[in-house]
Every structure is written in structure tokens, then in C-alpha cells.
mmCIF entry with sequence, helices, sheets and N, C-alpha, C, O atoms, coordinates in Angstrom:
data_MODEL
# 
_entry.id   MODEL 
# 
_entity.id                         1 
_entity.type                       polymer 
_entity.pdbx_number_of_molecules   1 
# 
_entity_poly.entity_id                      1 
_entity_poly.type                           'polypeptide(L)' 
_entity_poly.nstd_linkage                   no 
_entity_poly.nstd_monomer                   no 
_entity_poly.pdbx_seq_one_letter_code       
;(UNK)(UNK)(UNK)(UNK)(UNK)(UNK)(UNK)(UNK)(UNK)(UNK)(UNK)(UNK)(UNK)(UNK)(UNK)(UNK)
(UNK)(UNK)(UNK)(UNK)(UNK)(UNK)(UNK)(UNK)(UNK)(UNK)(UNK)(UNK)(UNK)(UNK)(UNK)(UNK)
(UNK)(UNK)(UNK)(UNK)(UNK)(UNK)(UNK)(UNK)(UNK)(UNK)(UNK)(UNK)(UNK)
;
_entity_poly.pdbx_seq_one_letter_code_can   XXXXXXXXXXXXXXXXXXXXXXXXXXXXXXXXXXXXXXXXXXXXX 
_entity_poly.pdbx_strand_id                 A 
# 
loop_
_entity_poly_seq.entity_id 
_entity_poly_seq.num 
_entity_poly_seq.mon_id 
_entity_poly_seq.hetero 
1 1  UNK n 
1 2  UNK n 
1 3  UNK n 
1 4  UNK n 
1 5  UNK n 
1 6  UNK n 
1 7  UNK n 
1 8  UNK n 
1 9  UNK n 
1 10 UNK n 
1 11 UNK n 
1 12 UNK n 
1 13 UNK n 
1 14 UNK n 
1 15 UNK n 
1 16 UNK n 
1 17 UNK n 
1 18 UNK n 
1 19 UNK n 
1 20 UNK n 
1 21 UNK n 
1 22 UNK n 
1 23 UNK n 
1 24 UNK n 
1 25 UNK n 
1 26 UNK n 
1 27 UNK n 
1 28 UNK n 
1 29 UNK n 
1 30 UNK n 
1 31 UNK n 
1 32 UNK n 
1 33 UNK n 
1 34 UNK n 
1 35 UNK n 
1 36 UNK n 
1 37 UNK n 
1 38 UNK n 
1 39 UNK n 
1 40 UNK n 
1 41 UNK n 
1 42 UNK n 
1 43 UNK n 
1 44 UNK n 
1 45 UNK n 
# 
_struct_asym.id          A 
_struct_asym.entity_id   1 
# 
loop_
_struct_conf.conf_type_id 
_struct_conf.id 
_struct_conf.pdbx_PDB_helix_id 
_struct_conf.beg_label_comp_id 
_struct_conf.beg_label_asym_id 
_struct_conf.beg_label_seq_id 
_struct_conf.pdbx_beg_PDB_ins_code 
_struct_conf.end_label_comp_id 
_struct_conf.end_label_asym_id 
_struct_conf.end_label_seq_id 
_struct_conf.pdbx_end_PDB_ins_code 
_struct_conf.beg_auth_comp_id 
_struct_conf.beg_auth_asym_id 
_struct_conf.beg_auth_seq_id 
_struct_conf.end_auth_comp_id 
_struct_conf.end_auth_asym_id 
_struct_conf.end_auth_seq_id 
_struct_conf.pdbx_PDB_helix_class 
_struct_conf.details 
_struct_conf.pdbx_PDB_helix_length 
HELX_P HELX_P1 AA1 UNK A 12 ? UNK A 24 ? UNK A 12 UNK A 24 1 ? 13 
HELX_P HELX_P2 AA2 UNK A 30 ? UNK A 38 ? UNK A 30 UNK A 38 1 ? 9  
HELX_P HELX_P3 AA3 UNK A 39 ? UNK A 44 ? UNK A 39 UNK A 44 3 ? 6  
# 
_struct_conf_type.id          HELX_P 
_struct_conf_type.criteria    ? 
_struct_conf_type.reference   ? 
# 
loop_
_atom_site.group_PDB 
_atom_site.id 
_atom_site.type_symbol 
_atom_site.label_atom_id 
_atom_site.label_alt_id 
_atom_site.label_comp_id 
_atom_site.label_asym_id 
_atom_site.label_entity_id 
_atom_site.label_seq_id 
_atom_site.pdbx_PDB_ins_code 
_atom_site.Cartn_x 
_atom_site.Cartn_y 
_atom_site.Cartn_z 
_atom_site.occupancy 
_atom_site.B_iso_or_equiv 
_atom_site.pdbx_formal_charge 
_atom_site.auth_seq_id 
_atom_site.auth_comp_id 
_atom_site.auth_asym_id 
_atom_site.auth_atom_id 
_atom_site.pdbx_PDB_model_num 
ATOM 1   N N  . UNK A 1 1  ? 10.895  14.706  3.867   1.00 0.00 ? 1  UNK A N  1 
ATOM 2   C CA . UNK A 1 1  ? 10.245  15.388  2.769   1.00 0.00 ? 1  UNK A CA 1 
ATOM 3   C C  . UNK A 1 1  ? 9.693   16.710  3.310   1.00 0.00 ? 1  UNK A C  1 
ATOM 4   O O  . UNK A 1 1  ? 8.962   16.716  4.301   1.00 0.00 ? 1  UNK A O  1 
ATOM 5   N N  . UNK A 1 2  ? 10.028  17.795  2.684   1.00 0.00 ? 2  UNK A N  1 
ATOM 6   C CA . UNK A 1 2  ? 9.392   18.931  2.996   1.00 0.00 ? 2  UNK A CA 1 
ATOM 7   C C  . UNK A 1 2  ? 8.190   19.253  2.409   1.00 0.00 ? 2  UNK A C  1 
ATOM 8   O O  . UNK A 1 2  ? 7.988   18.829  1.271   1.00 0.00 ? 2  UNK A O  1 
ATOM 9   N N  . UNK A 1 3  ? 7.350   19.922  2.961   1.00 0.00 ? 3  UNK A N  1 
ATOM 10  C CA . UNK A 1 3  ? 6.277   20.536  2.006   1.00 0.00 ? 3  UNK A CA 1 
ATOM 11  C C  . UNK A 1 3  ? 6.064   20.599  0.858   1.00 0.00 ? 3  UNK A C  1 
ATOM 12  O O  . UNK A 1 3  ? 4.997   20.466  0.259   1.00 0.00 ? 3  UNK A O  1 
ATOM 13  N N  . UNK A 1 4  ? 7.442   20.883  0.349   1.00 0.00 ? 4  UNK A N  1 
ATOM 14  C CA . UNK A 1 4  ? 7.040   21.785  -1.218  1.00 0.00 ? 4  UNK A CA 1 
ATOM 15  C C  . UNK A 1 4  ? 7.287   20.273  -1.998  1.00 0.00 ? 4  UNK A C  1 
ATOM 16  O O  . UNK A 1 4  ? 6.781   20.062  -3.100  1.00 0.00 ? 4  UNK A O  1 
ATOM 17  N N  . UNK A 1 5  ? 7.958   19.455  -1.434  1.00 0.00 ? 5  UNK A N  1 
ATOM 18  C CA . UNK A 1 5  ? 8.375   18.570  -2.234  1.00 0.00 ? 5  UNK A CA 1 
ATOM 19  C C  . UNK A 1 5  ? 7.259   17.604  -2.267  1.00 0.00 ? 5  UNK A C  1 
ATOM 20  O O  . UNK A 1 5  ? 6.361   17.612  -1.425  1.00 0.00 ? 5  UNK A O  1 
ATOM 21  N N  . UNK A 1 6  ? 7.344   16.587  -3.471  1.00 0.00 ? 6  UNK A N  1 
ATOM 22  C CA . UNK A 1 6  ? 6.097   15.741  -3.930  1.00 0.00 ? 6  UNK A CA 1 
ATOM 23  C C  . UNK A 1 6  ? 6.236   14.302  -3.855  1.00 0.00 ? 6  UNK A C  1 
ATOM 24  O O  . UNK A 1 6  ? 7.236   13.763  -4.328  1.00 0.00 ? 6  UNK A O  1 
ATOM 25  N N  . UNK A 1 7  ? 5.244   13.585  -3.257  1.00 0.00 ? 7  UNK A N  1 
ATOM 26  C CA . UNK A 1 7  ? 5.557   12.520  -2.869  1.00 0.00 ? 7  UNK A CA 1 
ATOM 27  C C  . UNK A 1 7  ? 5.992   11.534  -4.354  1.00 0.00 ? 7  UNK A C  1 
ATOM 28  O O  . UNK A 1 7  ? 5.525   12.087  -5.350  1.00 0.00 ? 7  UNK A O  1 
ATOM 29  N N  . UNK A 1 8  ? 6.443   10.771  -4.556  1.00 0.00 ? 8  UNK A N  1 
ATOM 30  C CA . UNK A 1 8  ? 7.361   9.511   -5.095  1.00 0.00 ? 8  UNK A CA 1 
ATOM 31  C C  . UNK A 1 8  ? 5.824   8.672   -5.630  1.00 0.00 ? 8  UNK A C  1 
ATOM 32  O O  . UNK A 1 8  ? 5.041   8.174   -4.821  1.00 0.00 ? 8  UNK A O  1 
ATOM 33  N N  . UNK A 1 9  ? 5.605   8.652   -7.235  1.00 0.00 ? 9  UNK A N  1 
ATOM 34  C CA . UNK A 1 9  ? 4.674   8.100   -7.941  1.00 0.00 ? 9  UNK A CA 1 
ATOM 35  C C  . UNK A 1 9  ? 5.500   6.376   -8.072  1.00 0.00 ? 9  UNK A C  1 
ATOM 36  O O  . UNK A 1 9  ? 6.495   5.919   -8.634  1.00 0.00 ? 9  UNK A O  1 
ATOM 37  N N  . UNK A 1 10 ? 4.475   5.892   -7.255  1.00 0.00 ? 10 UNK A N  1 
ATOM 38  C CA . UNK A 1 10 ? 4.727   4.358   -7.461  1.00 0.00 ? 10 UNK A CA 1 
ATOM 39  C C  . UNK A 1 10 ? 4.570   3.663   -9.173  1.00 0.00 ? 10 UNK A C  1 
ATOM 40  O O  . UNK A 1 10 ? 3.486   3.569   -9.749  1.00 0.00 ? 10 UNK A O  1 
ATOM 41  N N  . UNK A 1 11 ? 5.861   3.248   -9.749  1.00 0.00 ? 11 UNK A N  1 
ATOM 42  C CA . UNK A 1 11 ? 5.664   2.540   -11.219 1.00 0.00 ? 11 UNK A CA 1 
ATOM 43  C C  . UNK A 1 11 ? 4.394   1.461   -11.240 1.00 0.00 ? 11 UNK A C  1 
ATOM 44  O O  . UNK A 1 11 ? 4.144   0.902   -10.172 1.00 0.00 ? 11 UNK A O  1 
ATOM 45  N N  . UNK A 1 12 ? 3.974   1.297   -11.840 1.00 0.00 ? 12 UNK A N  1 
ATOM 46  C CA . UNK A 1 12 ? 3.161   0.398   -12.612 1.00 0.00 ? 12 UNK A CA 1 
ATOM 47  C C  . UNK A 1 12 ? 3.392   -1.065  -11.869 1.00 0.00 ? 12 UNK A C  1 
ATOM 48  O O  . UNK A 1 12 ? 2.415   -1.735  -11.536 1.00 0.00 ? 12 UNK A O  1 
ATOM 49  N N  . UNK A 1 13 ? 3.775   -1.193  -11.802 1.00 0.00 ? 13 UNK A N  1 
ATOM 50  C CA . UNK A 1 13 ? 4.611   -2.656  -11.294 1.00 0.00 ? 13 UNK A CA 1 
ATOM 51  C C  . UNK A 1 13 ? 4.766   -2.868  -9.736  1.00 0.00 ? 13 UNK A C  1 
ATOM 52  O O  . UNK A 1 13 ? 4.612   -3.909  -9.097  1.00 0.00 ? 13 UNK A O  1 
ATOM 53  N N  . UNK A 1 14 ? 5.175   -1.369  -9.211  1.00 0.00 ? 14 UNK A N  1 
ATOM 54  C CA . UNK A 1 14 ? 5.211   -1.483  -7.779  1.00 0.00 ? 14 UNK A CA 1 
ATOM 55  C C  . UNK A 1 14 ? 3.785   -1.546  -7.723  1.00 0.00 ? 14 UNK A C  1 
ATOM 56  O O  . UNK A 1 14 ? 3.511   -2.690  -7.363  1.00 0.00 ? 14 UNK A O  1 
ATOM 57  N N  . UNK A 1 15 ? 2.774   -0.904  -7.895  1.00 0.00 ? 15 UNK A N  1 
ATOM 58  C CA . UNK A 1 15 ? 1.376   -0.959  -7.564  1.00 0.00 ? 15 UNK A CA 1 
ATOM 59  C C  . UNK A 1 15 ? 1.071   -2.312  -8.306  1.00 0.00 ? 15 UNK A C  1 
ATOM 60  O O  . UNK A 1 15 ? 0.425   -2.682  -7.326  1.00 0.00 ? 15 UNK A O  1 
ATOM 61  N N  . UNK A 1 16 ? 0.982   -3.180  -9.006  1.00 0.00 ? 16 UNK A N  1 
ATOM 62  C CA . UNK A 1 16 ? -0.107  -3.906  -9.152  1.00 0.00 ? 16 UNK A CA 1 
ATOM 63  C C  . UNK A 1 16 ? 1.111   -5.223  -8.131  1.00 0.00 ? 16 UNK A C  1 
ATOM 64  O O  . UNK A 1 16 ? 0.505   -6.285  -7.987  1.00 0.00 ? 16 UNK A O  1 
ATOM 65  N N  . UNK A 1 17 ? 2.173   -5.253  -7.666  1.00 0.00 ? 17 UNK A N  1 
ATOM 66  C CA . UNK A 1 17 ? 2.320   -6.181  -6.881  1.00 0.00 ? 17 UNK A CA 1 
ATOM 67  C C  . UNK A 1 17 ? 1.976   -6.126  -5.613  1.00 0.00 ? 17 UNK A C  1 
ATOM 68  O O  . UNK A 1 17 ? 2.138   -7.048  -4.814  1.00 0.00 ? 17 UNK A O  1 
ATOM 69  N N  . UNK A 1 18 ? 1.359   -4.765  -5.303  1.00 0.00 ? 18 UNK A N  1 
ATOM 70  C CA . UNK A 1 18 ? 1.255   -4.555  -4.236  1.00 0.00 ? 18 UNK A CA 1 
ATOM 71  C C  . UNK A 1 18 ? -0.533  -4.786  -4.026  1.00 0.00 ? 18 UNK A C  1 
ATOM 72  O O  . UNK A 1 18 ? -1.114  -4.870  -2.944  1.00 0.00 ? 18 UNK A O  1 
ATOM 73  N N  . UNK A 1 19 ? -1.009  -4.836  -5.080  1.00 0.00 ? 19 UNK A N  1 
ATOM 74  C CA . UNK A 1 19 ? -3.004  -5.112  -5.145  1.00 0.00 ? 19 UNK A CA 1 
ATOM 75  C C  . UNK A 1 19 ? -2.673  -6.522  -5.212  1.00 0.00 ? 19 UNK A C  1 
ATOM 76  O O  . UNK A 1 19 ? -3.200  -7.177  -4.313  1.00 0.00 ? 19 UNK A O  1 
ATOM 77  N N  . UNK A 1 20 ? -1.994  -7.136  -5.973  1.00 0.00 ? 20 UNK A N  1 
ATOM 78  C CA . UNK A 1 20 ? -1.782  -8.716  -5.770  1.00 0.00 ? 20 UNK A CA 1 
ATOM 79  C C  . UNK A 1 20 ? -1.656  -9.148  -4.635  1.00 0.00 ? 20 UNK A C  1 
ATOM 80  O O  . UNK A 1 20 ? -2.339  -9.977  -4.034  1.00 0.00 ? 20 UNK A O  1 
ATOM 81  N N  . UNK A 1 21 ? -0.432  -8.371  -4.208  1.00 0.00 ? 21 UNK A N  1 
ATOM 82  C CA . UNK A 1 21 ? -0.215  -8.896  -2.271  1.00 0.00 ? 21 UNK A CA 1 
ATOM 83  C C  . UNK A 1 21 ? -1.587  -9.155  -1.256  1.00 0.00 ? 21 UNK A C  1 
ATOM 84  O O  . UNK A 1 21 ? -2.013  -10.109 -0.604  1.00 0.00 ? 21 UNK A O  1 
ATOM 85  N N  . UNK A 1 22 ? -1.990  -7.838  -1.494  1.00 0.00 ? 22 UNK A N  1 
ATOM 86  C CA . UNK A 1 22 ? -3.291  -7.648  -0.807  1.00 0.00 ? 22 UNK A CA 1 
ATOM 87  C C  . UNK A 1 22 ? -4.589  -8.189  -1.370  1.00 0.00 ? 22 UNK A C  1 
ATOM 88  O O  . UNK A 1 22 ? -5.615  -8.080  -0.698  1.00 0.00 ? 22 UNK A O  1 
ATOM 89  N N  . UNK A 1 23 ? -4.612  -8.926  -2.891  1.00 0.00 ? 23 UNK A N  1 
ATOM 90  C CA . UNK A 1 23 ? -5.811  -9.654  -2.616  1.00 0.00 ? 23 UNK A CA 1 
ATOM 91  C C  . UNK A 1 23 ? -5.559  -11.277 -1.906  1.00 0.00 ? 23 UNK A C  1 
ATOM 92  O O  . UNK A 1 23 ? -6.392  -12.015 -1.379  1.00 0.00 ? 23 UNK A O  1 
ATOM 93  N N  . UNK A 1 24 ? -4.208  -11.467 -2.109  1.00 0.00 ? 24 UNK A N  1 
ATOM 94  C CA . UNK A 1 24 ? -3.928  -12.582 -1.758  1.00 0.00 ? 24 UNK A CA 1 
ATOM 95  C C  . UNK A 1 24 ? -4.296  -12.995 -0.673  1.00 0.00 ? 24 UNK A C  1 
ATOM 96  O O  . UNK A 1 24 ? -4.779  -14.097 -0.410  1.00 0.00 ? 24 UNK A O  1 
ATOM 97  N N  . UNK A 1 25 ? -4.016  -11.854 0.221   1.00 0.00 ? 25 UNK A N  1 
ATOM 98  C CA . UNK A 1 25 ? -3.836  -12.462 1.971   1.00 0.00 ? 25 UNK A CA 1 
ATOM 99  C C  . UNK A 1 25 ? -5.049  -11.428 2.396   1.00 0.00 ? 25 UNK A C  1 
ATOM 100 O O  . UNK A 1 25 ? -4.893  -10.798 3.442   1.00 0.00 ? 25 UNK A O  1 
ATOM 101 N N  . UNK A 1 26 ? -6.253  -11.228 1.624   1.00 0.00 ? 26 UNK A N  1 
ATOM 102 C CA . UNK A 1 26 ? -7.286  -10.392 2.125   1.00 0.00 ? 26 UNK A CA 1 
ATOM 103 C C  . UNK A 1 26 ? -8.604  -11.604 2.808   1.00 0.00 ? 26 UNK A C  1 
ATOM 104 O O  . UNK A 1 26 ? -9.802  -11.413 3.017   1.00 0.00 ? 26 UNK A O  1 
ATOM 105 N N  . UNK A 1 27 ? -7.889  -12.633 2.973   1.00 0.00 ? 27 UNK A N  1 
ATOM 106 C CA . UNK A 1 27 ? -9.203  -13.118 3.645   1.00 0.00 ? 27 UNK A CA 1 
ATOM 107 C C  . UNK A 1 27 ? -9.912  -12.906 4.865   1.00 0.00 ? 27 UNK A C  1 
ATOM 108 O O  . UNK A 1 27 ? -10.935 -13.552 5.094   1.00 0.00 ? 27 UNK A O  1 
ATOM 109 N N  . UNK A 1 28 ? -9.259  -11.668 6.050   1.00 0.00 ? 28 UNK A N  1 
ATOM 110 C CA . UNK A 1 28 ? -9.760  -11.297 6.922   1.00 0.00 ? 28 UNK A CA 1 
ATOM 111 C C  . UNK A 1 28 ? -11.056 -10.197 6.767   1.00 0.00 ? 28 UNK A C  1 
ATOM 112 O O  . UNK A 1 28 ? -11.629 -9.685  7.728   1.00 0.00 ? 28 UNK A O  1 
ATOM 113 N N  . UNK A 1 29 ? -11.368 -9.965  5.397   1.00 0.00 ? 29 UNK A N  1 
ATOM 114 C CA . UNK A 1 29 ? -12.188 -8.684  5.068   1.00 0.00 ? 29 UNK A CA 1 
ATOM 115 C C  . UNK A 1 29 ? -11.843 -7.542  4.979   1.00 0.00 ? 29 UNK A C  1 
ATOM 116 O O  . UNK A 1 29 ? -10.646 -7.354  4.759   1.00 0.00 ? 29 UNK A O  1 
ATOM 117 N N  . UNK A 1 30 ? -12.493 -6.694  5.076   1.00 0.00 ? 30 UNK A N  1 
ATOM 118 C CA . UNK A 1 30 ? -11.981 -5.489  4.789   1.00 0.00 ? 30 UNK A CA 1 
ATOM 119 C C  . UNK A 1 30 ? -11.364 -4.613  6.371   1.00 0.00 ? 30 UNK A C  1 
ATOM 120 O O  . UNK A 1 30 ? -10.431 -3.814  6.293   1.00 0.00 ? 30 UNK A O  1 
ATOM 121 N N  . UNK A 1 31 ? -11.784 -4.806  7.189   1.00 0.00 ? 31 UNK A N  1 
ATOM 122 C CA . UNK A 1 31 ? -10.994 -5.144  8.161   1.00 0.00 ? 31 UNK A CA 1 
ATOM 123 C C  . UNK A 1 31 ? -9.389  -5.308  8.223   1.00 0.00 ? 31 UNK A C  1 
ATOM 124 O O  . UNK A 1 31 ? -8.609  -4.356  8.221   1.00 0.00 ? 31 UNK A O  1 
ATOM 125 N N  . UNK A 1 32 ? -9.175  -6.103  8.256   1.00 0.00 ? 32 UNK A N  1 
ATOM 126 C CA . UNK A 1 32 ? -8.039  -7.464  7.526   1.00 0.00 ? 32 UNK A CA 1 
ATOM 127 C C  . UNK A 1 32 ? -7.190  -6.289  6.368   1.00 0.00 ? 32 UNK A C  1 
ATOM 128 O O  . UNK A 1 32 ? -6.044  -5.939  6.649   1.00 0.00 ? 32 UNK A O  1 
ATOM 129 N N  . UNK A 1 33 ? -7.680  -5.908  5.454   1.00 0.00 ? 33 UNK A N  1 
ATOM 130 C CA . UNK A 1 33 ? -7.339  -4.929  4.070   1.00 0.00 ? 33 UNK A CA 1 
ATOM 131 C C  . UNK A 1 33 ? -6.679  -3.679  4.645   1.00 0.00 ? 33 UNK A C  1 
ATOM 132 O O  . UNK A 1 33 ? -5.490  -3.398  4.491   1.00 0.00 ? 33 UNK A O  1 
ATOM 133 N N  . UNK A 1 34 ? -7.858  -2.728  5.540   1.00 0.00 ? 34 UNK A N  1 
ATOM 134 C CA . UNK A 1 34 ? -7.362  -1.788  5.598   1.00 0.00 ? 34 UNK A CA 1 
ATOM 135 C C  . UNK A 1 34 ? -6.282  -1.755  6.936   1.00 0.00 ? 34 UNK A C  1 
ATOM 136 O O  . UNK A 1 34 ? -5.802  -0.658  7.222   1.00 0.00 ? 34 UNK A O  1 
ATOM 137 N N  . UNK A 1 35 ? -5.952  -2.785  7.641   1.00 0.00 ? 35 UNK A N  1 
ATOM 138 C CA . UNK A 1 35 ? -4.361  -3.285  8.805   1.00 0.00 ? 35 UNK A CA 1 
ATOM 139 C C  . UNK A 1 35 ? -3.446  -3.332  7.683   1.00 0.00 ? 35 UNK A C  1 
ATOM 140 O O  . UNK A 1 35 ? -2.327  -2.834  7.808   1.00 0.00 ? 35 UNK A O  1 
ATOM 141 N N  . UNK A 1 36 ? -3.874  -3.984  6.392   1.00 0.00 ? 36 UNK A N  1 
ATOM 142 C CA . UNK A 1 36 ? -2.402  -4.467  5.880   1.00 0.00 ? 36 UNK A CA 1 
ATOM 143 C C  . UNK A 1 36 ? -2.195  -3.203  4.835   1.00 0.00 ? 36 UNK A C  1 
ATOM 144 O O  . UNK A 1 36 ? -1.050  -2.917  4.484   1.00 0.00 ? 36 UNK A O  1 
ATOM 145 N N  . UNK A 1 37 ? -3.168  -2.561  4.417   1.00 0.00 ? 37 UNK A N  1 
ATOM 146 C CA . UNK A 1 37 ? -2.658  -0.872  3.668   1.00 0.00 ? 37 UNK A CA 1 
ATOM 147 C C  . UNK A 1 37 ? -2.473  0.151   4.793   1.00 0.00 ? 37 UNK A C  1 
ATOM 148 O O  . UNK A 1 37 ? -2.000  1.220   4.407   1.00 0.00 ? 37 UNK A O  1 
ATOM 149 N N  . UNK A 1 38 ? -2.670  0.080   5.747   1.00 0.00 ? 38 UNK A N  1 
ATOM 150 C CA . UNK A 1 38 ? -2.076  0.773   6.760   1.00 0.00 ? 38 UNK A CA 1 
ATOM 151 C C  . UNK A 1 38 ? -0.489  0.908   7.015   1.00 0.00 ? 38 UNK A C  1 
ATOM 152 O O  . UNK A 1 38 ? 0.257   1.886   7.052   1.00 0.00 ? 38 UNK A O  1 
ATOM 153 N N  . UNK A 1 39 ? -0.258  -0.634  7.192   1.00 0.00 ? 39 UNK A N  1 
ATOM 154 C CA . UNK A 1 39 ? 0.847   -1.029  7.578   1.00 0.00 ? 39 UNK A CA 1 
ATOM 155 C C  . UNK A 1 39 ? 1.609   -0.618  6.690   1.00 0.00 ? 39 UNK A C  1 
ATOM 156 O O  . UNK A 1 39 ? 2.573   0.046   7.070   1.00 0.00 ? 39 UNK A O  1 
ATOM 157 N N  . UNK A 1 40 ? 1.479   -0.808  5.587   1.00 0.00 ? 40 UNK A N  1 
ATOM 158 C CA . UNK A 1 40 ? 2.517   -1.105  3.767   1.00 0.00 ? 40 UNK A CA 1 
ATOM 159 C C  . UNK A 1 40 ? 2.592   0.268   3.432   1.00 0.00 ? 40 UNK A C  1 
ATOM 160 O O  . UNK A 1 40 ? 3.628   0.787   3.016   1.00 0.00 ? 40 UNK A O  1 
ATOM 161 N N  . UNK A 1 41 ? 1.678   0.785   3.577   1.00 0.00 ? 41 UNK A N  1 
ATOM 162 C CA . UNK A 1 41 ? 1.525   2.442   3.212   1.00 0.00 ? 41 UNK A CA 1 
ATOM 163 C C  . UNK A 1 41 ? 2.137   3.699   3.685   1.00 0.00 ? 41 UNK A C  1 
ATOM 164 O O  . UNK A 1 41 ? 2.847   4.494   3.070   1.00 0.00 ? 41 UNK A O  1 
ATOM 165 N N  . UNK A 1 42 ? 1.575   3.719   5.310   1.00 0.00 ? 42 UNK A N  1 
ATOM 166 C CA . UNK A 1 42 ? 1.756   4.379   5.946   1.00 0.00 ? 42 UNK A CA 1 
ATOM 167 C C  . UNK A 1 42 ? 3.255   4.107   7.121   1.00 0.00 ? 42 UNK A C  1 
ATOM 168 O O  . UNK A 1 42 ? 4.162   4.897   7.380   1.00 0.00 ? 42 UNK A O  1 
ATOM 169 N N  . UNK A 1 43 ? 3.106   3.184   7.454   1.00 0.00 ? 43 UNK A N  1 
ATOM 170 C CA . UNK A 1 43 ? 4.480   2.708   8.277   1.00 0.00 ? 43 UNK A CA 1 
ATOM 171 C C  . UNK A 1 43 ? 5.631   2.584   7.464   1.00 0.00 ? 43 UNK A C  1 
ATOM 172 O O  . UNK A 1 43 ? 6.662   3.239   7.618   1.00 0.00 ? 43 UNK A O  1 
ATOM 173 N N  . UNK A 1 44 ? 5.415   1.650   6.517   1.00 0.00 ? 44 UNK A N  1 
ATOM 174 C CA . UNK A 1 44 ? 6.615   1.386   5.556   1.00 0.00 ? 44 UNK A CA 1 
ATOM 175 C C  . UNK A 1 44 ? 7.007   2.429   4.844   1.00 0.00 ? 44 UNK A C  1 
ATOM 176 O O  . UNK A 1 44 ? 8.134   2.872   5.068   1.00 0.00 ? 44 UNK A O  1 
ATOM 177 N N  . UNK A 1 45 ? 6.218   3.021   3.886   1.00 0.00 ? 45 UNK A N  1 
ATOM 178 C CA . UNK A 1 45 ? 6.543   3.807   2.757   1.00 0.00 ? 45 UNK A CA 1 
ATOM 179 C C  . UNK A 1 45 ? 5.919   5.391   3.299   1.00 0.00 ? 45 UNK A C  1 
ATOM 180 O O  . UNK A 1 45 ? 6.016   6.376   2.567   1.00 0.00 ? 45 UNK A O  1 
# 
């Protein structure tokens, strides 16, 4: 992706499976939360 270009708006659907994912398996705290939006966010996507 270059500069000028704009990042990719996640549908409706990709985001709330993805708050589902993460309340699911958030029992490490917030801690725990911000490893697995790290990971999903930034590494993956």
C-alpha cells in the first residue's frame, strides 16, 4: 500500500466477528486483549 492509498474498511460482519472472537477468549485481561488485537490487526491484516 502506498501512501496515497487508503486502508480497506472492514464490513460490518468482519468487525463484529472479530469483537466476538475477542470477547470470547479475553479471559487473560486486558493484557491478554491487547496480544490478541495486536496479533489479528497488526501482523495479520
Amino acid at each position: 500500500m502506498t501512501a496515497t492509498e487508503r486502508p480497506q474498511t472492514p464490513t460490518f460482519r468482519e468487525a463484529f466477528k472479530f469483537w466476538l472472537k475477542l470477547g470470547f477468549i479475553s479471559f487473560g485481561g486486558p493484557a491478554g486483549q491487547i496480544a490478541v488485537m495486536h496479533q489479528e490487526l497488526v501482523d495479520t491484516h
